[in-house]
Every structure is written in structure tokens, then in C-alpha cells.
ZAMIZA-155513 format. One record per residue (C-alpha): x, y, z. Coordinates in Angstrom, 2 decimals. Example, Ala and Ser with C-alpha at 12.3 -4.5 7.8 and 13.67 -1.06 7.14 Angstrom:
BEGIN
{u: 12.30 v: -4.50 w: 7.80}
{u: 13.67 v: -1.06 w: 7.14}
//
This chain:
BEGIN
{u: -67.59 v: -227.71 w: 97.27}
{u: -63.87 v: -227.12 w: 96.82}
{u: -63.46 v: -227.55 w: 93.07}
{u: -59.85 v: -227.67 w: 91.35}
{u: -58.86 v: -227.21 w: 87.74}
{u: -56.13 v: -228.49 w: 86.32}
{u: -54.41 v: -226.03 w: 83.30}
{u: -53.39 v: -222.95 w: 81.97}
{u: -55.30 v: -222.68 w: 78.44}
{u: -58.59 v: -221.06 w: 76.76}
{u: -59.95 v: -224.75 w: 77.13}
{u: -59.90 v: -224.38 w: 81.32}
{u: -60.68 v: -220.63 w: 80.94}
{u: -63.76 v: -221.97 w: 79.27}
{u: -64.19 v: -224.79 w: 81.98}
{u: -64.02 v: -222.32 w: 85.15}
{u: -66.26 v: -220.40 w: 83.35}
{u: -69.03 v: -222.60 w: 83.25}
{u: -68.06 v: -224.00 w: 86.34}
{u: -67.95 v: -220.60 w: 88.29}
{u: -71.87 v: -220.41 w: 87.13}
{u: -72.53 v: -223.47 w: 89.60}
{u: -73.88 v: -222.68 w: 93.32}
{u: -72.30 v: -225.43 w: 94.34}
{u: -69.04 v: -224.09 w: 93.91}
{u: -67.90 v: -222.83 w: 97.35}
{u: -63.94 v: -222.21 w: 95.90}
{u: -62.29 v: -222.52 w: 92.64}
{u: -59.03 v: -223.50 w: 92.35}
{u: -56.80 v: -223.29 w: 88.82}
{u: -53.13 v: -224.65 w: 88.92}
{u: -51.51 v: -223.06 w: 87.43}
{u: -54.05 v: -220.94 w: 85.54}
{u: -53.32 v: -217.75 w: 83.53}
{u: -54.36 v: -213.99 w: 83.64}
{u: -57.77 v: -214.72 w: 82.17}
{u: -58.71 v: -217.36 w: 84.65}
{u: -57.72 v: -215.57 w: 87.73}
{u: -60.18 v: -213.80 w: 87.57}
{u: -62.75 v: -216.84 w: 88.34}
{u: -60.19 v: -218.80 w: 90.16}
{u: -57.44 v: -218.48 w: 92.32}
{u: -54.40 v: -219.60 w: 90.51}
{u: -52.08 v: -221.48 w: 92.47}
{u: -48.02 v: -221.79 w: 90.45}
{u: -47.95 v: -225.33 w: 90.14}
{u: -46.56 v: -226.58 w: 86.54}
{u: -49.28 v: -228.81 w: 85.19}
{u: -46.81 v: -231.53 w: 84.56}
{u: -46.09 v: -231.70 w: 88.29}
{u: -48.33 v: -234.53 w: 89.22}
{u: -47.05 v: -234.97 w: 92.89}
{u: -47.48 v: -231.59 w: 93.70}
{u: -50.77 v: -230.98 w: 92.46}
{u: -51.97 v: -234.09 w: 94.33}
{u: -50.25 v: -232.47 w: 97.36}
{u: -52.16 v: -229.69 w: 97.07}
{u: -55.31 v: -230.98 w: 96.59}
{u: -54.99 v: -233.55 w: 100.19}
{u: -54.03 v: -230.40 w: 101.72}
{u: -57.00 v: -228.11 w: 100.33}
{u: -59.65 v: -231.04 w: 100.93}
{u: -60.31 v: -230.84 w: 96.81}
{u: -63.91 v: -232.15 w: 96.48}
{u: -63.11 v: -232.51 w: 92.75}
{u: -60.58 v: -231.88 w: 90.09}
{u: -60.95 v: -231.74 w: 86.84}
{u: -58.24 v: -232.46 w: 84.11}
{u: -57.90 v: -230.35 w: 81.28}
{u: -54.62 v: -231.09 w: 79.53}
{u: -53.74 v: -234.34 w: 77.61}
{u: -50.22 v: -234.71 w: 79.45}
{u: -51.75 v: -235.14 w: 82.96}
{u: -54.65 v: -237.89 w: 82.07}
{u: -51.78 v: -239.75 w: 80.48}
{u: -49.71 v: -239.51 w: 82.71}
{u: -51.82 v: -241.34 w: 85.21}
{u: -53.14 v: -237.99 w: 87.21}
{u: -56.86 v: -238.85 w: 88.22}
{u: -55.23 v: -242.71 w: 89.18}
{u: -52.92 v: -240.38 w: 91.42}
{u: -55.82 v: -238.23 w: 93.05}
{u: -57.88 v: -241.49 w: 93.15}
{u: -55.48 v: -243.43 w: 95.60}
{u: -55.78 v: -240.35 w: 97.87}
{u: -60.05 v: -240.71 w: 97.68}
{u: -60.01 v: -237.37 w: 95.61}
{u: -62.74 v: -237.82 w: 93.25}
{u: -61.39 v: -236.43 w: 89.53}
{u: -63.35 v: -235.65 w: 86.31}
{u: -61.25 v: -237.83 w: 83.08}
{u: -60.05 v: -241.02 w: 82.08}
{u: -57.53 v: -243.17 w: 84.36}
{u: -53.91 v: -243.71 w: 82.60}
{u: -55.61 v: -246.74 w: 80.96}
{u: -57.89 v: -245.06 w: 78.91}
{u: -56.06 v: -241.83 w: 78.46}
{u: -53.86 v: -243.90 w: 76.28}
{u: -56.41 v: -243.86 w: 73.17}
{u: -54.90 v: -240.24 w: 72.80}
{u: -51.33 v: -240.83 w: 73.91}
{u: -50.44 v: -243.50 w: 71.74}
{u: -51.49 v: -242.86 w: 68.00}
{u: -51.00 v: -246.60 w: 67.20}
{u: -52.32 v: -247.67 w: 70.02}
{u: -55.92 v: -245.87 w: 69.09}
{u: -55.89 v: -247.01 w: 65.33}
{u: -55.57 v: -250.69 w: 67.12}
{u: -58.53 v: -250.44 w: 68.72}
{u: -60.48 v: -248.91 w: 65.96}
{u: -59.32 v: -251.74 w: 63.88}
{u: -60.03 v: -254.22 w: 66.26}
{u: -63.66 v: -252.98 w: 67.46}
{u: -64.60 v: -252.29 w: 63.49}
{u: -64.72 v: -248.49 w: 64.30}
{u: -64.69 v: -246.79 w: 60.63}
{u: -61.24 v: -245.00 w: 60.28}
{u: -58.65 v: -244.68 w: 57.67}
{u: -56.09 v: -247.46 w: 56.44}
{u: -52.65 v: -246.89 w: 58.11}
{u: -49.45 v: -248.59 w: 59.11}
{u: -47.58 v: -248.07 w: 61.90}
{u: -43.79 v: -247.95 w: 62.10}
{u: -40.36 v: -247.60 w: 64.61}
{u: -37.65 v: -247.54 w: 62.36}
{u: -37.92 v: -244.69 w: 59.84}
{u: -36.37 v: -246.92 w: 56.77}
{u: -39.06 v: -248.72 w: 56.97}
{u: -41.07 v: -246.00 w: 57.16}
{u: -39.33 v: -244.18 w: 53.92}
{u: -40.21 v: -247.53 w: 52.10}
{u: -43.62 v: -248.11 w: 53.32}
{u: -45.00 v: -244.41 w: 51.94}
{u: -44.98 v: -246.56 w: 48.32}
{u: -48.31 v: -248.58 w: 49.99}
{u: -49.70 v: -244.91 w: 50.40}
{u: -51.00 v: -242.30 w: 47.51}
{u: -50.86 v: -238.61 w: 48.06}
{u: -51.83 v: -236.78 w: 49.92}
{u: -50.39 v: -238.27 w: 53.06}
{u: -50.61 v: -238.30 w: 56.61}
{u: -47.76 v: -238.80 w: 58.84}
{u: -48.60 v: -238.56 w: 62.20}
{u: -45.97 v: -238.72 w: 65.39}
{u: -47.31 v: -241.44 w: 67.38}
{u: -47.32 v: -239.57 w: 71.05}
{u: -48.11 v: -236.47 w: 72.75}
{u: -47.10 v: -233.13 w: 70.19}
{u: -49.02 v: -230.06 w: 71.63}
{u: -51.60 v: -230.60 w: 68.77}
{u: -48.87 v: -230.28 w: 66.23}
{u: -47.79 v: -234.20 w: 65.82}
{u: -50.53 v: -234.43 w: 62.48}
{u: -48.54 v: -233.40 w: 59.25}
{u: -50.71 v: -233.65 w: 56.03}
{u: -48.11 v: -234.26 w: 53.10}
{u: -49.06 v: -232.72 w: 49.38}
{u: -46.13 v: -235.07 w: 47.61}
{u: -44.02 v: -238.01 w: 48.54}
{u: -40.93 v: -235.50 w: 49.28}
{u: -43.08 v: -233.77 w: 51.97}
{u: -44.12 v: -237.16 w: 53.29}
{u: -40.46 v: -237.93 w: 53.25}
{u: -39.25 v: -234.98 w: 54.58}
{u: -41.93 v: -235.26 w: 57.20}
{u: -40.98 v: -238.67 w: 58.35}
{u: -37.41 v: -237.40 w: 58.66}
{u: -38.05 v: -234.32 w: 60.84}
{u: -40.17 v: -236.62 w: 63.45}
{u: -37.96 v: -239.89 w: 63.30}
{u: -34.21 v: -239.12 w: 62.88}
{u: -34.17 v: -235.46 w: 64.08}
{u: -36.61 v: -235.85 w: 66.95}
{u: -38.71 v: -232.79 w: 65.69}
{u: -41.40 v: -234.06 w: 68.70}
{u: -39.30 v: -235.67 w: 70.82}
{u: -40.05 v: -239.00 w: 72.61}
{u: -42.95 v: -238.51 w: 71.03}
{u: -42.09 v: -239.47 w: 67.17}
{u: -40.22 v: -242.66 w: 68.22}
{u: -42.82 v: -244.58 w: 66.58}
{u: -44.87 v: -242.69 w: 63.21}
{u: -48.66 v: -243.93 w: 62.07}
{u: -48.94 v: -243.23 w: 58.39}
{u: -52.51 v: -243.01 w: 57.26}
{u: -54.44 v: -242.47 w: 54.03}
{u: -55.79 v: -238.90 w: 53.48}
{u: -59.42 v: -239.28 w: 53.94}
{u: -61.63 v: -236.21 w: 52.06}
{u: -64.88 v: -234.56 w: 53.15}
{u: -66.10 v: -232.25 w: 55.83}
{u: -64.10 v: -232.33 w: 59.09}
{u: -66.52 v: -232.59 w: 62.71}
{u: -65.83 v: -232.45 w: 66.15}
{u: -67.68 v: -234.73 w: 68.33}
{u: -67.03 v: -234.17 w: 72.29}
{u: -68.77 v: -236.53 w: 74.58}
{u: -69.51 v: -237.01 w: 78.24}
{u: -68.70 v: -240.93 w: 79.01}
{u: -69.88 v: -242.16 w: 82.09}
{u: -68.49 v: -245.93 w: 82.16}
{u: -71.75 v: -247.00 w: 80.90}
{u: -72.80 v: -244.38 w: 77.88}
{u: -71.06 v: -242.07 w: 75.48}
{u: -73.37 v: -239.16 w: 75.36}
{u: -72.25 v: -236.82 w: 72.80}
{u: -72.47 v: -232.76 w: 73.16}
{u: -73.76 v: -230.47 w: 70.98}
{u: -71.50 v: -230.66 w: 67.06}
{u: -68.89 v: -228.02 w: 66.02}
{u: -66.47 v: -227.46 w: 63.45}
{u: -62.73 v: -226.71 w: 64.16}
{u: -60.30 v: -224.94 w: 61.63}
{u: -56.86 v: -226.46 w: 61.72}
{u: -54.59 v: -224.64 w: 59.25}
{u: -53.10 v: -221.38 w: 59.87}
{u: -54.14 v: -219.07 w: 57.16}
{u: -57.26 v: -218.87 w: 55.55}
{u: -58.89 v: -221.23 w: 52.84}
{u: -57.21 v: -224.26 w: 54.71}
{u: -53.79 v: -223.01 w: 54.07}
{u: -50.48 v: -222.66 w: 56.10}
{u: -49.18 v: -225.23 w: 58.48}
{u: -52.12 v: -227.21 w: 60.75}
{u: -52.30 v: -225.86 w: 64.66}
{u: -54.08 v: -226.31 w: 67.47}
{u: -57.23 v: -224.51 w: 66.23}
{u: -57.29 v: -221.50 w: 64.50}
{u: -61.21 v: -220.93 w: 65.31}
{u: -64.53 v: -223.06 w: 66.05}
{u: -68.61 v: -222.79 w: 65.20}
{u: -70.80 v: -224.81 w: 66.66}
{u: -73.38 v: -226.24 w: 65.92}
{u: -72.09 v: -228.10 w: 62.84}
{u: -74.63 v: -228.10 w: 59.76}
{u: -73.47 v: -231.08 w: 58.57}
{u: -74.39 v: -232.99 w: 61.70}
{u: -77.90 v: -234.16 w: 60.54}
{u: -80.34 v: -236.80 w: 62.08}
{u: -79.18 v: -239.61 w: 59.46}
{u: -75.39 v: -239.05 w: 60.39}
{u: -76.29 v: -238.75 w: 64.02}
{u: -77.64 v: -242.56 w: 63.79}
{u: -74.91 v: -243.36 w: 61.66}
{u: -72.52 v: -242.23 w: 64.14}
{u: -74.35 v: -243.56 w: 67.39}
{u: -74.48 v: -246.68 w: 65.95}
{u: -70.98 v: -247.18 w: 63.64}
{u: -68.55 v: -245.15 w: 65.88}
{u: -70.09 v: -244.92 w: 69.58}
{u: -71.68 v: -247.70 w: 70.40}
{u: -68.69 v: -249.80 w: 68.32}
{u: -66.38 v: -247.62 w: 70.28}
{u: -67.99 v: -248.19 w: 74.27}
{u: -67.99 v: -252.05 w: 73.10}
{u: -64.40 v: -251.89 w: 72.81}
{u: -64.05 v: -249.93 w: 76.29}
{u: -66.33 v: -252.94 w: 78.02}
{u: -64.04 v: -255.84 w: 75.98}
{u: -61.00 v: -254.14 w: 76.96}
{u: -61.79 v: -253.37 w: 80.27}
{u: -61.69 v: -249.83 w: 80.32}
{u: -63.29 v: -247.46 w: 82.89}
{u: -63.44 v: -244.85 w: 80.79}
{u: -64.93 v: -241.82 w: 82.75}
{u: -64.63 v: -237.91 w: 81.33}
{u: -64.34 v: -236.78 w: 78.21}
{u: -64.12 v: -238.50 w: 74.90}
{u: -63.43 v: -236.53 w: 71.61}
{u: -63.76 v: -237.85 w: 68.80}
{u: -62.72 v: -236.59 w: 65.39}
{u: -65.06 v: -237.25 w: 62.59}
{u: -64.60 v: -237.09 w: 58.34}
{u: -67.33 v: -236.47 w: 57.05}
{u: -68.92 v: -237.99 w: 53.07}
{u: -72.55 v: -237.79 w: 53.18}
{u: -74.31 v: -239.59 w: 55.48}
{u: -71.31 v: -241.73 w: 56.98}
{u: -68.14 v: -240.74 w: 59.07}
{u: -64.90 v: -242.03 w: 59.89}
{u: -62.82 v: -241.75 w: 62.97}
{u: -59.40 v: -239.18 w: 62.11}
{u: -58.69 v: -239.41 w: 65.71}
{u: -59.80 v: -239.60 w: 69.79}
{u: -59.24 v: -237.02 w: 72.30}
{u: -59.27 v: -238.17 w: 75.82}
{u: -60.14 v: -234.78 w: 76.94}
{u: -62.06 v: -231.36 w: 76.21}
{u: -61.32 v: -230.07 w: 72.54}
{u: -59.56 v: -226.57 w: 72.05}
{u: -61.35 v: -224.50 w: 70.56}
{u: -64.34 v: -227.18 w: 70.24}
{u: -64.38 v: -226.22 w: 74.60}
{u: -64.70 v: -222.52 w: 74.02}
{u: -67.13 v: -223.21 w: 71.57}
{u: -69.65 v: -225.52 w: 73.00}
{u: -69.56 v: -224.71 w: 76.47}
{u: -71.55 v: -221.36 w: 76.57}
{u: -73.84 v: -223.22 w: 74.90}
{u: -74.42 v: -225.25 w: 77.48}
{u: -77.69 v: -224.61 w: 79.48}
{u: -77.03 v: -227.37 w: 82.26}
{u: -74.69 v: -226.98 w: 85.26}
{u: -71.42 v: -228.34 w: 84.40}
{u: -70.84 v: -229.60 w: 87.67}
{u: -73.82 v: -232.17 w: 88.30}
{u: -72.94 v: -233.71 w: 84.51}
{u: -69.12 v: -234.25 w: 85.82}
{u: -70.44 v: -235.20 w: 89.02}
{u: -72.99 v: -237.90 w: 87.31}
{u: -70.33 v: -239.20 w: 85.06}
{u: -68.09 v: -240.19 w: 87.91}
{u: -71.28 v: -242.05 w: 89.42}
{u: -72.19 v: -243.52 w: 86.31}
{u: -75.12 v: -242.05 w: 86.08}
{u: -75.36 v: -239.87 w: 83.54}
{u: -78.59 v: -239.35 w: 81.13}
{u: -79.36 v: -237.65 w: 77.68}
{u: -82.04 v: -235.16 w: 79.53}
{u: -79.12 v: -233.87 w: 81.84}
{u: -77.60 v: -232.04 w: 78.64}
{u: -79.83 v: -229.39 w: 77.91}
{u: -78.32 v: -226.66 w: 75.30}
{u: -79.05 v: -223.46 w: 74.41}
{u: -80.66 v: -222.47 w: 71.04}
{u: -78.34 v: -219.58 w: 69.49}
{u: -75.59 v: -220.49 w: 67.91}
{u: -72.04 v: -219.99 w: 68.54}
{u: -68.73 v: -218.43 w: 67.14}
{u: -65.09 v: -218.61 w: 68.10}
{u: -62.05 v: -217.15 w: 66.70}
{u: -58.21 v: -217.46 w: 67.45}
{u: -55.99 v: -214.62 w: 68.21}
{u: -52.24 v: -215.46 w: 67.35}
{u: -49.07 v: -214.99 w: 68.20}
{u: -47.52 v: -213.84 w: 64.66}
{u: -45.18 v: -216.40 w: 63.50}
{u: -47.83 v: -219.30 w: 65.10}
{u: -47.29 v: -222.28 w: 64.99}
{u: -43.67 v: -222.66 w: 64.22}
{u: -41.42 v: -219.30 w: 65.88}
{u: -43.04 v: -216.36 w: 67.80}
{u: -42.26 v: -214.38 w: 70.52}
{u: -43.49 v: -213.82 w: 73.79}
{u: -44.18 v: -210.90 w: 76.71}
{u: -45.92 v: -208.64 w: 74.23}
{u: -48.79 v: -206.27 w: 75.88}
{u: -52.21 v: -207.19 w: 74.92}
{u: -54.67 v: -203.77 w: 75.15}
{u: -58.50 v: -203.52 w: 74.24}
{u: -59.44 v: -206.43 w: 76.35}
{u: -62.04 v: -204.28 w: 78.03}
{u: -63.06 v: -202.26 w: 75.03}
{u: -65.17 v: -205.42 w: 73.67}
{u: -69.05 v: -205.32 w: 73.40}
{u: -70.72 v: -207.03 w: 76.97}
{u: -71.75 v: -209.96 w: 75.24}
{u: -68.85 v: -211.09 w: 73.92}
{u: -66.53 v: -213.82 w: 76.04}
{u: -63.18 v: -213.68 w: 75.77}
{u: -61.22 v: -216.86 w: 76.65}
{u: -57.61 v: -216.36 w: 77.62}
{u: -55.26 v: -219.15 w: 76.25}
{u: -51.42 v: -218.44 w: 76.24}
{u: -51.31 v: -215.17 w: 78.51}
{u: -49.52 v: -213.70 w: 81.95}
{u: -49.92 v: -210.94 w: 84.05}
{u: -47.21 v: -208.95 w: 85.24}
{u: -47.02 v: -205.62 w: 87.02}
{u: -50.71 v: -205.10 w: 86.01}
{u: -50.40 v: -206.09 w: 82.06}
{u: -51.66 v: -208.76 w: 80.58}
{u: -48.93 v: -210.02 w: 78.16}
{u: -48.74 v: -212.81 w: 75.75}
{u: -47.41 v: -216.08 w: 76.90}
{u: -48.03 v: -218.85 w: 74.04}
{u: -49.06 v: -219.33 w: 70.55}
{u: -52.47 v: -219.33 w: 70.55}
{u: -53.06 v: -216.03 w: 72.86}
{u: -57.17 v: -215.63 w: 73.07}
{u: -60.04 v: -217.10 w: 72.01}
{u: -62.79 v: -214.66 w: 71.28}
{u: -66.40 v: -215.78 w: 71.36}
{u: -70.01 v: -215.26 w: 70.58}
{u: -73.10 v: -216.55 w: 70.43}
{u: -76.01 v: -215.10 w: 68.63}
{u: -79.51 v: -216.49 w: 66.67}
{u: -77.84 v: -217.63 w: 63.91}
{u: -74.25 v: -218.71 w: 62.91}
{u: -73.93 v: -215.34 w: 60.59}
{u: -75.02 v: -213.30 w: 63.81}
{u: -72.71 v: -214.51 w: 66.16}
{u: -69.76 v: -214.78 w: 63.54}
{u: -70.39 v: -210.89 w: 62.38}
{u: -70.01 v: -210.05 w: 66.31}
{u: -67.25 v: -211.81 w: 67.01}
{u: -65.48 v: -210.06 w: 63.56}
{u: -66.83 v: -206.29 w: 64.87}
{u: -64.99 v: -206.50 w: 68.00}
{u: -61.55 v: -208.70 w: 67.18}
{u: -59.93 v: -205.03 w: 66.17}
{u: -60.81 v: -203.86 w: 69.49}
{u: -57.99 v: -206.09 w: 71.04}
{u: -54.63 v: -205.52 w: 69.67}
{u: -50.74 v: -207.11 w: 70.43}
{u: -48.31 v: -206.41 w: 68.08}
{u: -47.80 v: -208.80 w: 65.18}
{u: -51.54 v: -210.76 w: 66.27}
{u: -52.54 v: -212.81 w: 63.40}
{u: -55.99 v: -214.73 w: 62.86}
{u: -58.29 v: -216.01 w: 60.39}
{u: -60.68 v: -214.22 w: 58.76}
{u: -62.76 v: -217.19 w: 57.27}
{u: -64.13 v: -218.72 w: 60.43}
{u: -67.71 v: -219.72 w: 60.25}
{u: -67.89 v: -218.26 w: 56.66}
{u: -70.77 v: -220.67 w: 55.70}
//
């Protein structure tokens, strides 16, 4: 089979890893990829965003199958795209890509399908906005309604911040298009989950847990990112909040895709608060998690292509998820300055200096003239997996000062359990 992936992070570095492990896999294609990757795949320069020309080039190449890995392209109607032209994809259609490209949009539909989540109100004028903060206590979340790399959530310590926060997004356009419209949301306390899922159109079969650090600096501090670092699996995730889940936030959740008339087929993450034995919803992901990805898929025992293959068919089962027992670790290498200002085309050294059973994901890198440089704000993704949580966090933490770039920042707390 021709297989194509679609992206240039450590979250497709992940996927055509696992991928590459099928025999199945006659040629791997990655558009447009990034130094880390191409060595698996052959990177073809396409931007991402380019939905006619990827489509192009997968008629031409006879793609057997592309999968998605960035939010942009789902949303912006990519596997409808490759569908008209019989080119089977692995995510969600436009339709129900829009749970993660509209904010509002998703807290309707929790509301609506009784999906435990936090109170909120949505607005589009940002006086209304200023004045409807007084209906919230602190802390606060203000979150930009579309698309913001990751960055759109803003959790607000005092009324100023929430203020100032509403400001930045709504009059000065600090996301764009994208904070037109702001959801503001009560701060909800506990232990924070990630929950991927394969969803088949018929079942929401969830993967194996993990736990994603947002802030920047240690302790939870500094401004929230993309991820900052992953274990997996989560502790917390016991049999009593497995049921709870299953039956309070999935199977509430695939009602509302059935009602609404959603073909949802791919990848659902789903963002989970934890308090004891119950969850609620922070937020869904209409795609693989970053780091959750790098993170969960080397724990996967199964071939990644059958599952994708089966979910497209809609026929997917629990027993075709089979997992690994040791445990897994992932930490974040940074560009310093991350996630607000940092620079780019610094040379990254030590890559091959790490111990042979660690994996090293490459997110925001380039090669040119035979160096691998940085190329974005979250630069690697370093992983491990060992017996235990402690093992596989105390390897990944021996060989992080093996790799160097100047100014790389990380945490140091990651999986400190």
C-alpha cells in the first residue's frame, strides 16, 4: 500500500513511526514532513494548508490512504476533498472536525447531549464580554473560539487578566479570525487526563490514558503551550472512572454524533478534569494529541494500519487494541523564549549520542546542508518507555543533556509522581 501522511510535527513523526512498523506499507509518503520524519518517509514540500495540492498529489501517486494529522486540514474539509476523488483518508469529514474548530460550537453539543463539562458563555462582541466576566469567579478561562496552534486557552488568576485576556483576543486580534467569537468558562479543579480514541462511526474506543503538562515552567507555571511533556499510562485512570467515563462522556458523546448526524471516523480526543471518581469534558480534539501521540503510540502493540483501516470500515473492536505493558515517558525540548518569541535555524547536535532505546520524535526541525536545525517552538520530543513510570522517566532525564541547541529549555518535573 501507498500510505500518505499529512504534517510536519512530533505527532506525525510519531504516526510514520508506527506506521513504518506495518508490512503492509509498500511507500510512505509525509507532506511536507520534517528532518526527523524523512528518515521513514519521503517528504514531499507541500504546505499542509494546501488542500488542492495535496489532493493532487495523492490522484497522481495512487494514495491508498492518507492520514490527517493537523487540526487545520480536517477542518478545513481535507478527507471530504480526498473522498470525492475515492481516496480513502483516516479523520473526521469537515462536519465533525468542527467539534474542535469551533469552541462554542463543541460546548453546544456537550450541553445539548448532557456531556459533563464546565458552565460557560459564549460571546462576539467583547463589551459584552468585559461585562459578562461578573457571572464568572476567578480563576477564569477565556478561550478564543477557533483554531490557535494550541495557544487559544488562557487561564486568568484575577479579573484584570481575564480582562486583559479578552482584549488581546477580541479587539487586537491576538489569534486572528480565530478570536472573533470568545467562550468564557468556569475554572474547573482536579487532575487533568487525556483520553484519545479510535471512532469508527459506530464505537468510541478509547486508547490507553496519559497525562499532558501544559504550562511552560515547572510546578504548572509560565504561560500554557502545546505540551511541555506526556506519561502515559495515567494513574488516575481507574476501573470506576473508566465506567464513569464510558458511560457519562462516551457513550453521551457517540449519541450526539448519531442525533446529529455525524460520521465521525478518526480520532477523537477528549480532554478530561478529573475529582474522584467523575470527569468533565475541558475540551475535544478531532485529531491525535501532541504529546499524548508520542506518548501512547510506542505503546501500542497492534499495527496501526489495520485499526485505521477498520475504523474507516466501521469495524473496529476492543481486542484490535492490544498495548504494551511498560510504561511510557515523554519530554519537550524548547525553543528558549517558547511559547511567546524565539528564534529559529539554530543547530541541534547529540541527536545520535542518545542511548538505543530511546525515541526521539522530531517536532519543529529542518535540514539544511546536512544539519538539522530548529524550525518551531516545540523542537523534539524525547521518549521512553520502561517497567515502570520512574524507569522510563529517569531514562528519558539521563539522556536529554546529550542533545543540545543553544538556549533549549524544558521541564524538569515531567512524570514526577
Amino acid at each position: 500500500m501507498k500510505v500518505l501522511v499529512v504534517g510536519n510535527g512530533a505527532r506525525e513523526h510519531a504516526i510514520c513511526y508506527k506506521l513504518k512498523q506495518s508490512h503492509r506499507i509498500s511507500k510512505l509518503y509525509c507532506i511536507p514532513g520534517n528532518a526527523g520524519i524523512r528518515q521513514l518517509a519521503e517528504c514531499i514540500n507541500i504546505n499542509a494548508e494546501n488542500l488542492n495540492d495535496i489532493v493532487s498529489f495523492a490522484v497522481n501517486e495512487k494514495i491508498d490512504l492518507a492520514v490527517i494529522g493537523p487540526e487545520g486540514p480536517l477542518v478545513s474539509g481535507l478527507v471530504d476533498m480526498l473522498n470525492e476523488k475515492n481516496i480513502r483518508a483516516f479523520g473526521p469529514n469537515a462536519k465533525g472536525a468542527r467539534l474542535e474548530g469551533s469552541k462554542s460550537y463543541s460546548k453546544y453539543f456537550m450541553e445539548k447531549y448532557e456531556v459533563p463539562t464546565a458552565k460557560y458563555e459564549v460571546y462576539t462582541d467583547a463589551k459584552e464580554a468585559l461585562n459578562g466576566l461578573k457571572h464568572f469567579s476567578v480563576p477564569i478561562v477565556v478561550k478564543a473560539d477557533g483554531l490557535a496552534a494550541g495557544k487559544g486557552v488562557l487561564i486568568c488568576e484575577s479579573l484584570d487578566e481575564a480582562e486583559k485576556a479578552i482584549k488581546n483576543i477580541m479587539e487586537d486580534k491576538q489569534f486572528g479570525d480565530a478570536g472573533a467569537t470568545v467562550v468564557i468558562e468556569e475554572f474547573l479543579s482536579g487532575t487533568e487526563t487525556s483520553l484519545l480514541c479510535f471512532v469508527d462511526g459506530n464505537k468510541i474506543i478509547p486508547m490507553e490514558s496519559a497525562r499532558d503538562y501544559k504550562r511552560a515552567l515547572d510546578n504548572d507555571l509560565g504561560l500554557n503551550t502545546g505540551g511541555m511533556g506526556c506519561f502515559s499510562p495515567n494513574p488516575i485512570y481507574t476501573d470506576k472512572l473508566r465506567n464513569y467515563i464510558k458511560e457519562n462522556i462516551l457513550d453521551t458523546t457517540l449519541n450526539g454524533f448519531k442525533n446529529e448526524n455525524i460520521n465521525f471516523k478518526g480520532i477523537l480526543f477528549v480532554g478530561l478534569m478529573i475529582t474522584g471518581d467523575e470527569a468533565k469534558v475541558l475540551e475535544y480534539n478531532t485529531r491525535f494529541g501532541d504529546p499524548e501521540t508520542e506518548v501512547i503510540l510506542p505503546r501500542l502493540e497492534s499495527d496501526l494500519l489495520d485499526i485505521m483501516e477498520k475504523c474507516i470500515d466501521g469495524n473496529l473492536s476492543e481486542e484490535d487494541l492490544q498495548w504494551k505493558q511498560e510504561k511510557s515517558v515523554t519530554v519537550i525540548l524548547a525553543s528558549g523564549g517558547y511559547p511567546e518569541y524565539y528564534e529559529k535555524g539554530i543547530n541541534i547536535t547529540g541527536l545520535d549520542d542518545v542511548d538505543d532505546d530511546i525515541i526521539i520524535f522530531h517536532g519543529g526541525t529542518k535540514l539544511m546542508d546536512g544539519k538539522v536545525l530548529t524550525d518551531g517552538g516545540r523542537v523534539l520530543a524525547v521518549t521512553a518507555l520502561g517497567k515502570t513510570i520512574e524507569e522510563a522517566r529517569e531514562k528519558v532525564y539521563k539522556n536529554i543533556p546529550k542533545i543540545s541547541f543553544d538556549k533549549m529549555q524544558y521541564r524538569k518535573d515531567i512524570a514526577n509522581i
